[in-house]
ChimeraX commands (.cxc) that place a marker at each C-alpha (Angstrom):
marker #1 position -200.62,-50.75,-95.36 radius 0.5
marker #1 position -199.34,-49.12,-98.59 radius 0.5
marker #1 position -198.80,-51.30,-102.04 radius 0.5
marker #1 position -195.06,-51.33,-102.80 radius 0.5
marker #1 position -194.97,-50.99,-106.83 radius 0.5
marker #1 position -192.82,-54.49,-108.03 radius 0.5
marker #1 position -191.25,-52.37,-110.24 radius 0.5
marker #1 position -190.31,-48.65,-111.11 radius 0.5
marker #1 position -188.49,-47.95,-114.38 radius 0.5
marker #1 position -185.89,-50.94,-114.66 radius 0.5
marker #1 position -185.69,-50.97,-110.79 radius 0.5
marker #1 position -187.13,-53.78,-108.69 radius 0.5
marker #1 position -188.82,-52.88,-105.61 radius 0.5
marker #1 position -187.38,-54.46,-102.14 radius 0.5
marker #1 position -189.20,-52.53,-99.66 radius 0.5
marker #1 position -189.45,-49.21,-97.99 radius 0.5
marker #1 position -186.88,-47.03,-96.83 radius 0.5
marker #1 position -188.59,-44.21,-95.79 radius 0.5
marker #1 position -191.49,-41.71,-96.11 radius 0.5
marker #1 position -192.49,-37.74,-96.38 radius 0.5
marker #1 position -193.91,-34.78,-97.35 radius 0.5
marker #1 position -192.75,-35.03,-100.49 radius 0.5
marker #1 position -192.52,-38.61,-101.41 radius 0.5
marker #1 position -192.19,-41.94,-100.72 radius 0.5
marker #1 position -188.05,-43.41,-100.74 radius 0.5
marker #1 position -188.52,-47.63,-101.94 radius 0.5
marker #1 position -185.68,-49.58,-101.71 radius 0.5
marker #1 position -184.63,-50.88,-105.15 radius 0.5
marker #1 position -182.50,-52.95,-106.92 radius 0.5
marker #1 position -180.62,-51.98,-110.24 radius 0.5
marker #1 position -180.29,-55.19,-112.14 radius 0.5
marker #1 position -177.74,-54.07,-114.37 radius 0.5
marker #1 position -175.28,-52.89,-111.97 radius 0.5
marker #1 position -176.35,-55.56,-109.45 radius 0.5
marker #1 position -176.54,-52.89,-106.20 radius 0.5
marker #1 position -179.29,-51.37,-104.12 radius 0.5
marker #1 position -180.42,-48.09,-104.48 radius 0.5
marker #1 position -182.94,-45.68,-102.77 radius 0.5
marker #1 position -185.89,-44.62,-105.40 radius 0.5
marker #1 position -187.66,-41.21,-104.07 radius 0.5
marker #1 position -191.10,-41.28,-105.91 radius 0.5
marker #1 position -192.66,-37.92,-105.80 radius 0.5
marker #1 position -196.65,-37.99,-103.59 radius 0.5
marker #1 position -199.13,-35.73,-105.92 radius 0.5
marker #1 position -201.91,-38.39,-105.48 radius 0.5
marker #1 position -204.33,-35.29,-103.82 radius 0.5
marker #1 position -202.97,-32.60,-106.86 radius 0.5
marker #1 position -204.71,-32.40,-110.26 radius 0.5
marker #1 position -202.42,-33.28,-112.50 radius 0.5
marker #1 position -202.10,-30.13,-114.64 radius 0.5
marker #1 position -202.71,-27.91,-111.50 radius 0.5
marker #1 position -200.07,-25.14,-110.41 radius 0.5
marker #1 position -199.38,-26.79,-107.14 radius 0.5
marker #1 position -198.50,-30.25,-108.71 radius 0.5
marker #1 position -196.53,-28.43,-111.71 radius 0.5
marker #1 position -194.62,-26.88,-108.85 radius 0.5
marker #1 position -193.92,-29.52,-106.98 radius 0.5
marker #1 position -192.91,-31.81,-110.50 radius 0.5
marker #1 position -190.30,-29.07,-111.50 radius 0.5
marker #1 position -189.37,-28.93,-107.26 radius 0.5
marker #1 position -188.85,-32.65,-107.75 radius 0.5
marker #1 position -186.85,-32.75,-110.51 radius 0.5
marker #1 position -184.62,-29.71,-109.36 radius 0.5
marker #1 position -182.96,-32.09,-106.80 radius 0.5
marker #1 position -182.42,-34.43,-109.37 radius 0.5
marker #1 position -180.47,-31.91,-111.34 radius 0.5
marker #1 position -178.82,-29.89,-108.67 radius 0.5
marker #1 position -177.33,-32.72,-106.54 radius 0.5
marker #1 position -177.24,-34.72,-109.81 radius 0.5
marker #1 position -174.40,-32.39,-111.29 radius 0.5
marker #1 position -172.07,-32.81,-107.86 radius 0.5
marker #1 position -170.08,-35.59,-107.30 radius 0.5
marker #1 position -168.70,-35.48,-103.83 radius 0.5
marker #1 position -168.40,-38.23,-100.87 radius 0.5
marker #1 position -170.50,-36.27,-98.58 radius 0.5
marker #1 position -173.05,-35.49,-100.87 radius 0.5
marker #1 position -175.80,-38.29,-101.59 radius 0.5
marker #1 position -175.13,-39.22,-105.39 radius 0.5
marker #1 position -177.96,-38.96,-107.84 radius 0.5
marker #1 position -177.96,-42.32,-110.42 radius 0.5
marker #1 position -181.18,-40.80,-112.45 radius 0.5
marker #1 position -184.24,-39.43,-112.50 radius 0.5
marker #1 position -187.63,-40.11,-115.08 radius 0.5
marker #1 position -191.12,-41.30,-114.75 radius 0.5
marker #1 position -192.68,-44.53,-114.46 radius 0.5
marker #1 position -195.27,-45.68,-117.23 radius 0.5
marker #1 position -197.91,-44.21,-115.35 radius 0.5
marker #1 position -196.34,-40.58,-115.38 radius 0.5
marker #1 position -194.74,-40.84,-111.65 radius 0.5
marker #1 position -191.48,-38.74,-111.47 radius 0.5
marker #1 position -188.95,-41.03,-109.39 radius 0.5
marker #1 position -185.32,-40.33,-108.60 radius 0.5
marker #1 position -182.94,-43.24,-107.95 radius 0.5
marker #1 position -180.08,-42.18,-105.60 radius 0.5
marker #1 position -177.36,-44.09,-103.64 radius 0.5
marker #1 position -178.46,-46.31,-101.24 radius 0.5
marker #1 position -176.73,-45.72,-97.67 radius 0.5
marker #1 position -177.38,-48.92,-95.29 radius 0.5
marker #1 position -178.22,-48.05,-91.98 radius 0.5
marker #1 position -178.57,-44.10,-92.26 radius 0.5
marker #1 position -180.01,-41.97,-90.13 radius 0.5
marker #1 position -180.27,-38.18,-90.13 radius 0.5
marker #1 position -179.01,-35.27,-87.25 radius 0.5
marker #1 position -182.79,-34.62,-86.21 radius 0.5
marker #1 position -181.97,-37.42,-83.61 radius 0.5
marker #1 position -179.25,-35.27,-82.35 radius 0.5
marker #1 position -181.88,-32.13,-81.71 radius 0.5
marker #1 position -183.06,-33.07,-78.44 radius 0.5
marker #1 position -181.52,-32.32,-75.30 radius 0.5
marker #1 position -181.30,-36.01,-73.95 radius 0.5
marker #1 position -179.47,-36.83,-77.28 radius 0.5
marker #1 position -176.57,-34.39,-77.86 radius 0.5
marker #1 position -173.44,-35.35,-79.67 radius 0.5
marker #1 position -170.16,-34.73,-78.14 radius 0.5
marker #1 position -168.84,-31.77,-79.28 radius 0.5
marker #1 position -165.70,-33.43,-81.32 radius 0.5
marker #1 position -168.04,-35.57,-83.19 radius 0.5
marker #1 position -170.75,-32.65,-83.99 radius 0.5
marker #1 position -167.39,-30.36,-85.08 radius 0.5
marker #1 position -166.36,-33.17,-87.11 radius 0.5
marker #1 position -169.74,-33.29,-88.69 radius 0.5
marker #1 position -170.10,-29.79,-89.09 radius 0.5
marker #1 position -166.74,-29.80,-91.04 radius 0.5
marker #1 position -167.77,-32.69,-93.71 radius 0.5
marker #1 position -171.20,-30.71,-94.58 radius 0.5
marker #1 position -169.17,-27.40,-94.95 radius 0.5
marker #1 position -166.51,-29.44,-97.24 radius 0.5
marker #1 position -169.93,-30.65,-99.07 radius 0.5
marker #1 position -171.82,-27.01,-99.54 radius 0.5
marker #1 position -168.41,-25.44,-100.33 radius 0.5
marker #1 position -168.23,-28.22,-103.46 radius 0.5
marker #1 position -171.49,-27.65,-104.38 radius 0.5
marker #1 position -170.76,-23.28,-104.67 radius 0.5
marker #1 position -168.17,-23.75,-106.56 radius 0.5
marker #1 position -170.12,-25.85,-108.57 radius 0.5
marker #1 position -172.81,-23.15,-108.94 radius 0.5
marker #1 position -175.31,-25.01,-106.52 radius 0.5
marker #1 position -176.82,-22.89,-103.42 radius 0.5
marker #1 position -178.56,-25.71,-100.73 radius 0.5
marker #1 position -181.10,-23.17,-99.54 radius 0.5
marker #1 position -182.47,-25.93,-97.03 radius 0.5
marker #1 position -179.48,-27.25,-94.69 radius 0.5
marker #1 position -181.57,-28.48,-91.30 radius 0.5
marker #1 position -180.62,-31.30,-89.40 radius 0.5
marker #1 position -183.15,-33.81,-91.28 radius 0.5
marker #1 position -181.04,-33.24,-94.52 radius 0.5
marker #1 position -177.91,-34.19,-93.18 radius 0.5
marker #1 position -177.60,-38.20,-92.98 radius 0.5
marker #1 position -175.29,-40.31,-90.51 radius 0.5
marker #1 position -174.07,-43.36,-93.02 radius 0.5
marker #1 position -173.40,-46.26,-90.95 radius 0.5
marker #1 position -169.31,-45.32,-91.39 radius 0.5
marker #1 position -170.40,-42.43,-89.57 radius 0.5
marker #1 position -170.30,-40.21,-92.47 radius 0.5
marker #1 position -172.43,-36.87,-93.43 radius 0.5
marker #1 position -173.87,-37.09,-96.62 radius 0.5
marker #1 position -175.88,-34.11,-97.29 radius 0.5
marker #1 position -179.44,-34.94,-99.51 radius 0.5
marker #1 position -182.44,-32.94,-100.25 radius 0.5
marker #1 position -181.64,-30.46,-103.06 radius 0.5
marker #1 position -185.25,-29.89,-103.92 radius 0.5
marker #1 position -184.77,-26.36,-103.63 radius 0.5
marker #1 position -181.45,-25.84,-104.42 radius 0.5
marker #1 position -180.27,-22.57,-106.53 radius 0.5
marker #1 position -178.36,-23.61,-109.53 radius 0.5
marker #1 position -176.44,-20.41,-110.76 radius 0.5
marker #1 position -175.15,-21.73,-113.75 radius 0.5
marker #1 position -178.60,-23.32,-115.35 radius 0.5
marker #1 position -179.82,-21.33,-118.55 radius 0.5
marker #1 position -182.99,-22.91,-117.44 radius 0.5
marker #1 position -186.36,-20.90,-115.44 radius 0.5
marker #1 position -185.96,-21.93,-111.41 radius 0.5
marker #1 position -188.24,-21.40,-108.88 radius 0.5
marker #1 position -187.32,-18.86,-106.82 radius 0.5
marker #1 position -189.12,-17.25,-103.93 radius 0.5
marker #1 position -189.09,-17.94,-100.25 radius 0.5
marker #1 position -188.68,-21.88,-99.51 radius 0.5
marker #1 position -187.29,-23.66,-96.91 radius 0.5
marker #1 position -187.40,-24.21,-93.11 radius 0.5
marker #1 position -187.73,-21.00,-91.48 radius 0.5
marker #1 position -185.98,-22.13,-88.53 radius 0.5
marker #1 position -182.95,-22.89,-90.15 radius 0.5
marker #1 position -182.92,-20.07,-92.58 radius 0.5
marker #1 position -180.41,-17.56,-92.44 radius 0.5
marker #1 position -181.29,-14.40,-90.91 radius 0.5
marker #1 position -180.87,-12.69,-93.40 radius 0.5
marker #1 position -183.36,-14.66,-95.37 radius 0.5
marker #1 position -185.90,-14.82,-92.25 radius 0.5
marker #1 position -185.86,-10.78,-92.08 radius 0.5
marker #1 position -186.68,-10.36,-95.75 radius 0.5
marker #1 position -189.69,-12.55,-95.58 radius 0.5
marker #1 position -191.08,-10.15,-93.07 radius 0.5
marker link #1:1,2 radius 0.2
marker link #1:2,3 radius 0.2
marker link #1:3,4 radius 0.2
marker link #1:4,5 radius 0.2
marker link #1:5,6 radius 0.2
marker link #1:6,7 radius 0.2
marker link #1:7,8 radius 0.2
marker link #1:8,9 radius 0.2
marker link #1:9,10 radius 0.2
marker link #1:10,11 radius 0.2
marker link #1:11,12 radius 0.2
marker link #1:12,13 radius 0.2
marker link #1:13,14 radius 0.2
marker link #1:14,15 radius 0.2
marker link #1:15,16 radius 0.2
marker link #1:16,17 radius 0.2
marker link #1:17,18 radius 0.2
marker link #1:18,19 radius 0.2
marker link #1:19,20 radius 0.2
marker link #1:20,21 radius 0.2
marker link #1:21,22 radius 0.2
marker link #1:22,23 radius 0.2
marker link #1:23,24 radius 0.2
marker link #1:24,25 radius 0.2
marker link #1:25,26 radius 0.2
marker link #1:26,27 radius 0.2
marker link #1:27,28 radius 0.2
marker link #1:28,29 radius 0.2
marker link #1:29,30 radius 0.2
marker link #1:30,31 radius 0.2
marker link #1:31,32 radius 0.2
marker link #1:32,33 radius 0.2
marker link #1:33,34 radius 0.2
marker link #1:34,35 radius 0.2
marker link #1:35,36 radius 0.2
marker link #1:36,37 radius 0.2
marker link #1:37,38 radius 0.2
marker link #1:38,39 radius 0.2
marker link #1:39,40 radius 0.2
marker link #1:40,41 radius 0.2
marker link #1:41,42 radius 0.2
marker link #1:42,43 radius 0.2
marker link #1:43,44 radius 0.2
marker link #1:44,45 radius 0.2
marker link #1:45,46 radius 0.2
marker link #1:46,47 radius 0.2
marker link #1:47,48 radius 0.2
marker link #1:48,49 radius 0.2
marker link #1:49,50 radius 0.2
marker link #1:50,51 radius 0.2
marker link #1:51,52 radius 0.2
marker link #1:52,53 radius 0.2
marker link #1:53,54 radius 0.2
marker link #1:54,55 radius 0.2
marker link #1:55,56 radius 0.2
marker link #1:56,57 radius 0.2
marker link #1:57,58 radius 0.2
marker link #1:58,59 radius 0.2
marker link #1:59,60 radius 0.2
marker link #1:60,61 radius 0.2
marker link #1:61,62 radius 0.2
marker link #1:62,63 radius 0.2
marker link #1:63,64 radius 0.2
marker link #1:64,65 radius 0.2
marker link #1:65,66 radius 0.2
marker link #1:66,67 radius 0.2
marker link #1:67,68 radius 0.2
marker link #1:68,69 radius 0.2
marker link #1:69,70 radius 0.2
marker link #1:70,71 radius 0.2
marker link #1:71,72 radius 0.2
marker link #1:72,73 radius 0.2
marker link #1:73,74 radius 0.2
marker link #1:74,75 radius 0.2
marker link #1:75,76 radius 0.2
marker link #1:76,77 radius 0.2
marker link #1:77,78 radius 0.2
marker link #1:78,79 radius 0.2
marker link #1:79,80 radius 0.2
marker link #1:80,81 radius 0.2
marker link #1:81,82 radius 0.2
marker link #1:82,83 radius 0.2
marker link #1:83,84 radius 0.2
marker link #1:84,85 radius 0.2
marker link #1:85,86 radius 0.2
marker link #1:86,87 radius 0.2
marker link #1:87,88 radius 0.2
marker link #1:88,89 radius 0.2
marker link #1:89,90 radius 0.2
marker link #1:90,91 radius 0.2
marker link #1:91,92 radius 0.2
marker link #1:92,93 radius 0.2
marker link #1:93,94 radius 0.2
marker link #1:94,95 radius 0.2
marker link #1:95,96 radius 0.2
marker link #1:96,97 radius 0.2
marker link #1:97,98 radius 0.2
marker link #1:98,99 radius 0.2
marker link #1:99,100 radius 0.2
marker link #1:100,101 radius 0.2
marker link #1:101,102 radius 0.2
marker link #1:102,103 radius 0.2
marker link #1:103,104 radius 0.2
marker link #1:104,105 radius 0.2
marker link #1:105,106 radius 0.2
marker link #1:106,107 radius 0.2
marker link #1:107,108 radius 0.2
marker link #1:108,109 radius 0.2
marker link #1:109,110 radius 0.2
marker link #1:110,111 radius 0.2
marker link #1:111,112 radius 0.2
marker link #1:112,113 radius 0.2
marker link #1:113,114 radius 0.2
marker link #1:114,115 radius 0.2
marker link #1:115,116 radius 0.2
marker link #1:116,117 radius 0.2
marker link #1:117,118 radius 0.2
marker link #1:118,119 radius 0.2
marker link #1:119,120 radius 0.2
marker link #1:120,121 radius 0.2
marker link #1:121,122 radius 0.2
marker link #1:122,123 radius 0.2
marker link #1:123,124 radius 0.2
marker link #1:124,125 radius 0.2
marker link #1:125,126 radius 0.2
marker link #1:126,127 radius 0.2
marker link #1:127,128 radius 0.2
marker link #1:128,129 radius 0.2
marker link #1:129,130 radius 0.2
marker link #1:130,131 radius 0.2
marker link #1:131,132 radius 0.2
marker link #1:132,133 radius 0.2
marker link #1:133,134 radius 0.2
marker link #1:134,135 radius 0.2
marker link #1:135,136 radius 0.2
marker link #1:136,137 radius 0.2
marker link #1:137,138 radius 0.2
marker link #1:138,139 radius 0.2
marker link #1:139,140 radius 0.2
marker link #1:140,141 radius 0.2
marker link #1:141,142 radius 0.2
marker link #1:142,143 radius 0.2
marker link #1:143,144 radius 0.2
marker link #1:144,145 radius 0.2
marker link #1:145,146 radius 0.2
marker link #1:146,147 radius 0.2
marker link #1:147,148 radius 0.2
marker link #1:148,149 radius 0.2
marker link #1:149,150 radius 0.2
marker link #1:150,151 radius 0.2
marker link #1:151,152 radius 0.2
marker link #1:152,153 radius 0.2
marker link #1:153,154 radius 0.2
marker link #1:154,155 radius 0.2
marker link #1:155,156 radius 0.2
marker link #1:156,157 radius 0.2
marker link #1:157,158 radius 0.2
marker link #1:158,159 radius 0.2
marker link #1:159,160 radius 0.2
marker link #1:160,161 radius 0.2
marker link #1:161,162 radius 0.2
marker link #1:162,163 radius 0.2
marker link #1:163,164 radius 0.2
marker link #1:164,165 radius 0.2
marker link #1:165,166 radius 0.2
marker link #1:166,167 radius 0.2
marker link #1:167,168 radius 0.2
marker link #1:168,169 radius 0.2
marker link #1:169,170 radius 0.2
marker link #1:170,171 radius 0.2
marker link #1:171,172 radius 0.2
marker link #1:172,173 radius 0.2
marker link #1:173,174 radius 0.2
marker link #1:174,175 radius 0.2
marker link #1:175,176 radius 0.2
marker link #1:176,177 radius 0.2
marker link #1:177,178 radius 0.2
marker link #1:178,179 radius 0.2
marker link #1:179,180 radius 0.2
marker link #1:180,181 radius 0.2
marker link #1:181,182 radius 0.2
marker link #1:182,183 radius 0.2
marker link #1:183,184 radius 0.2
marker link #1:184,185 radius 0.2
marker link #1:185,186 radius 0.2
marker link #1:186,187 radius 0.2
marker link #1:187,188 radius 0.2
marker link #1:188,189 radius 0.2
marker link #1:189,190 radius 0.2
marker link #1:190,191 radius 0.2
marker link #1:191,192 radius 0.2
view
Protein backbone atom coordinates (compact mmCIF):
# COMPACT_ATOMS: atom_id res chain seq x y z
CA UNK A 1 0.00 0.00 0.00
CA UNK A 2 1.32 3.50 -0.84
CA UNK A 3 2.28 6.21 2.10
CA UNK A 4 -0.18 9.12 1.83
CA UNK A 5 2.16 12.33 2.60
CA UNK A 6 0.23 14.13 5.97
CA UNK A 7 0.87 17.09 4.34
CA UNK A 8 1.68 18.84 0.92
CA UNK A 9 2.35 22.59 0.90
CA UNK A 10 -0.32 24.02 3.47
CA UNK A 11 -2.71 21.17 2.41
CA UNK A 12 -3.57 18.27 4.70
CA UNK A 13 -3.79 14.96 3.23
CA UNK A 14 -7.34 12.98 3.58
CA UNK A 15 -6.83 10.19 1.31
CA UNK A 16 -6.67 9.19 -2.28
CA UNK A 17 -8.72 10.19 -5.02
CA UNK A 18 -7.22 8.69 -7.76
CA UNK A 19 -4.11 7.47 -9.65
CA UNK A 20 -2.08 7.58 -13.21
CA UNK A 21 0.39 7.84 -15.58
CA UNK A 22 1.23 10.95 -14.63
CA UNK A 23 0.58 11.33 -11.01
CA UNK A 24 -0.98 10.56 -8.07
CA UNK A 25 -4.57 12.95 -7.23
CA UNK A 26 -4.69 13.02 -2.82
CA UNK A 27 -7.54 14.35 -1.41
CA UNK A 28 -6.74 17.49 0.62
CA UNK A 29 -7.94 19.90 2.79
CA UNK A 30 -7.21 23.75 2.52
CA UNK A 31 -7.25 25.00 6.06
CA UNK A 32 -7.64 28.46 5.25
CA UNK A 33 -10.58 28.30 3.13
CA UNK A 34 -11.94 25.33 5.13
CA UNK A 35 -12.92 23.06 1.72
CA UNK A 36 -11.58 19.95 0.08
CA UNK A 37 -9.60 19.96 -2.79
CA UNK A 38 -7.97 17.39 -5.21
CA UNK A 39 -3.90 17.73 -5.10
CA UNK A 40 -2.35 16.05 -8.47
CA UNK A 41 1.34 15.32 -7.42
CA UNK A 42 3.41 14.72 -10.44
CA UNK A 43 5.19 10.51 -10.44
CA UNK A 44 9.07 11.07 -11.60
CA UNK A 45 10.22 8.64 -8.81
CA UNK A 46 11.99 6.27 -11.89
CA UNK A 47 13.43 9.82 -13.80
CA UNK A 48 16.78 11.39 -12.82
CA UNK A 49 16.06 14.43 -11.68
CA UNK A 50 17.91 16.69 -14.13
CA UNK A 51 17.19 14.19 -17.02
CA UNK A 52 15.29 15.36 -20.32
CA UNK A 53 12.43 13.05 -19.74
CA UNK A 54 11.70 14.35 -16.13
CA UNK A 55 12.41 18.13 -17.31
CA UNK A 56 9.72 17.32 -19.84
CA UNK A 57 7.37 15.96 -17.94
CA UNK A 58 7.99 18.99 -14.93
CA UNK A 59 7.31 21.75 -17.61
CA UNK A 60 4.20 19.09 -19.04
CA UNK A 61 3.04 19.29 -15.44
CA UNK A 62 3.07 22.65 -14.85
CA UNK A 63 1.53 23.56 -18.37
CA UNK A 64 -1.88 22.30 -17.04
CA UNK A 65 -1.47 24.30 -14.17
CA UNK A 66 -1.15 27.37 -16.30
CA UNK A 67 -3.40 26.61 -19.18
CA UNK A 68 -6.54 25.52 -17.28
CA UNK A 69 -5.29 27.84 -14.49
CA UNK A 70 -5.98 31.06 -16.69
CA UNK A 71 -9.87 29.80 -17.55
CA UNK A 72 -12.49 30.24 -15.32
CA UNK A 73 -15.51 28.43 -16.58
CA UNK A 74 -18.21 25.98 -14.81
CA UNK A 75 -17.36 23.16 -17.01
CA UNK A 76 -13.87 23.45 -16.79
CA UNK A 77 -12.11 21.91 -13.54
CA UNK A 78 -10.70 25.14 -11.70
CA UNK A 79 -7.04 25.31 -10.89
CA UNK A 80 -6.49 26.84 -6.99
CA UNK A 81 -2.42 26.60 -7.43
CA UNK A 82 0.35 24.93 -8.31
CA UNK A 83 4.25 24.71 -6.49
CA UNK A 84 6.43 22.13 -4.97
CA UNK A 85 6.57 20.50 -1.76
CA UNK A 86 9.84 20.87 0.44
CA UNK A 87 11.20 17.97 -1.11
CA UNK A 88 11.01 19.46 -4.77
CA UNK A 89 7.56 17.54 -5.77
CA UNK A 90 5.52 19.71 -8.26
CA UNK A 91 1.75 19.37 -7.00
CA UNK A 92 -1.31 21.12 -8.38
CA UNK A 93 -4.32 21.71 -6.11
CA UNK A 94 -7.58 21.82 -8.16
CA UNK A 95 -11.33 21.75 -7.25
CA UNK A 96 -12.48 18.92 -5.65
CA UNK A 97 -15.70 17.32 -7.42
CA UNK A 98 -17.45 14.65 -4.94
CA UNK A 99 -18.46 11.69 -6.56
CA UNK A 100 -16.94 12.23 -10.20
CA UNK A 101 -16.46 9.97 -12.61
CA UNK A 102 -15.22 10.31 -16.19
CA UNK A 103 -17.03 9.25 -19.92
CA UNK A 104 -14.54 6.19 -20.30
CA UNK A 105 -17.44 4.32 -18.47
CA UNK A 106 -19.66 5.33 -21.23
CA UNK A 107 -17.14 3.62 -24.04
CA UNK A 108 -18.36 0.24 -23.88
CA UNK A 109 -21.14 -1.12 -25.67
CA UNK A 110 -23.11 -2.52 -22.56
CA UNK A 111 -22.84 1.08 -21.11
CA UNK A 112 -24.06 3.65 -23.67
CA UNK A 113 -25.70 6.87 -22.69
CA UNK A 114 -28.94 7.82 -24.14
CA UNK A 115 -28.48 9.91 -26.83
CA UNK A 116 -30.19 13.22 -25.12
CA UNK A 117 -27.90 12.92 -22.25
CA UNK A 118 -24.54 12.24 -24.43
CA UNK A 119 -25.88 15.47 -26.77
CA UNK A 120 -26.28 17.30 -23.68
CA UNK A 121 -22.80 16.40 -22.67
CA UNK A 122 -21.33 16.95 -25.85
CA UNK A 123 -22.80 20.55 -25.76
CA UNK A 124 -21.27 21.58 -22.13
CA UNK A 125 -17.59 20.38 -23.32
CA UNK A 126 -18.02 22.37 -26.64
CA UNK A 127 -19.31 25.52 -24.42
CA UNK A 128 -15.96 24.64 -22.31
CA UNK A 129 -13.24 24.31 -25.38
CA UNK A 130 -14.97 27.25 -27.13
CA UNK A 131 -14.08 29.41 -23.65
CA UNK A 132 -10.89 28.17 -23.49
CA UNK A 133 -10.08 29.43 -27.67
CA UNK A 134 -11.11 32.43 -27.06
CA UNK A 135 -9.04 32.49 -24.24
CA UNK A 136 -6.00 31.46 -26.34
CA UNK A 137 -5.98 27.79 -24.89
CA UNK A 138 -6.01 24.74 -27.56
CA UNK A 139 -7.00 21.21 -25.37
CA UNK A 140 -5.02 19.05 -27.77
CA UNK A 141 -6.17 15.89 -25.65
CA UNK A 142 -10.18 15.77 -25.45
CA UNK A 143 -10.85 11.69 -24.92
CA UNK A 144 -13.46 10.44 -22.89
CA UNK A 145 -11.12 9.99 -19.63
CA UNK A 146 -10.74 13.88 -19.58
CA UNK A 147 -14.17 14.66 -19.47
CA UNK A 148 -15.64 14.17 -15.75
CA UNK A 149 -19.42 13.42 -14.74
CA UNK A 150 -19.76 15.70 -11.31
CA UNK A 151 -22.27 14.14 -9.20
CA UNK A 152 -24.91 17.15 -10.54
CA UNK A 153 -24.32 15.45 -13.65
CA UNK A 154 -22.11 18.05 -14.98
CA UNK A 155 -18.99 17.91 -17.60
CA UNK A 156 -16.12 19.44 -16.32
CA UNK A 157 -13.36 19.10 -18.69
CA UNK A 158 -9.57 18.49 -16.80
CA UNK A 159 -6.28 17.47 -18.10
CA UNK A 160 -4.59 20.45 -19.80
CA UNK A 161 -1.16 18.94 -19.60
CA UNK A 162 -0.73 19.50 -23.11
CA UNK A 163 -2.69 22.24 -23.85
CA UNK A 164 -1.48 25.04 -26.54
CA UNK A 165 -1.52 28.40 -24.99
CA UNK A 166 -1.40 30.97 -27.96
CA UNK A 167 -1.05 33.90 -26.05
CA UNK A 168 2.09 32.78 -23.63
CA UNK A 169 5.42 34.75 -24.47
CA UNK A 170 6.79 31.71 -22.85
CA UNK A 171 8.79 28.33 -24.85
CA UNK A 172 5.89 25.35 -25.03
CA UNK A 173 6.34 22.04 -25.91
CA UNK A 174 5.14 21.37 -29.03
CA UNK A 175 5.31 18.23 -31.11
CA UNK A 176 2.99 15.32 -31.47
CA UNK A 177 1.15 14.48 -27.97
CA UNK A 178 -1.89 13.10 -27.18
CA UNK A 179 -4.15 10.03 -27.69
CA UNK A 180 -3.94 9.00 -31.14
CA UNK A 181 -7.30 7.65 -31.12
CA UNK A 182 -8.91 10.69 -30.37
CA UNK A 183 -6.76 12.96 -32.39
CA UNK A 184 -8.08 14.75 -35.15
CA UNK A 185 -7.41 13.44 -38.47
CA UNK A 186 -5.82 15.85 -39.47
CA UNK A 187 -3.32 15.57 -36.71
CA UNK A 188 -3.20 11.55 -37.07
CA UNK A 189 -2.22 11.98 -40.96
CA UNK A 190 0.65 14.36 -40.25
CA UNK A 191 2.26 12.06 -37.79
CA UNK A 192 2.55 9.58 -40.58
Amino acid sequence: MEEIPEKIGKYDITGIAGKGAMGVVYIGHDPFIDRRVAIKVSLNEDMEEDSHEALQARKLFFNEAKAAGALDHPHILRIYEAGESTEGQPYIVMEFVEGAGDLKAFCKPDNLLPIDKLVDYFIQAADALDYAHQHGITHRDIKPANIMLTAKDEVKLCDFGIAQRTRSDQTQILGWFGSPLYMSPERRVMMN
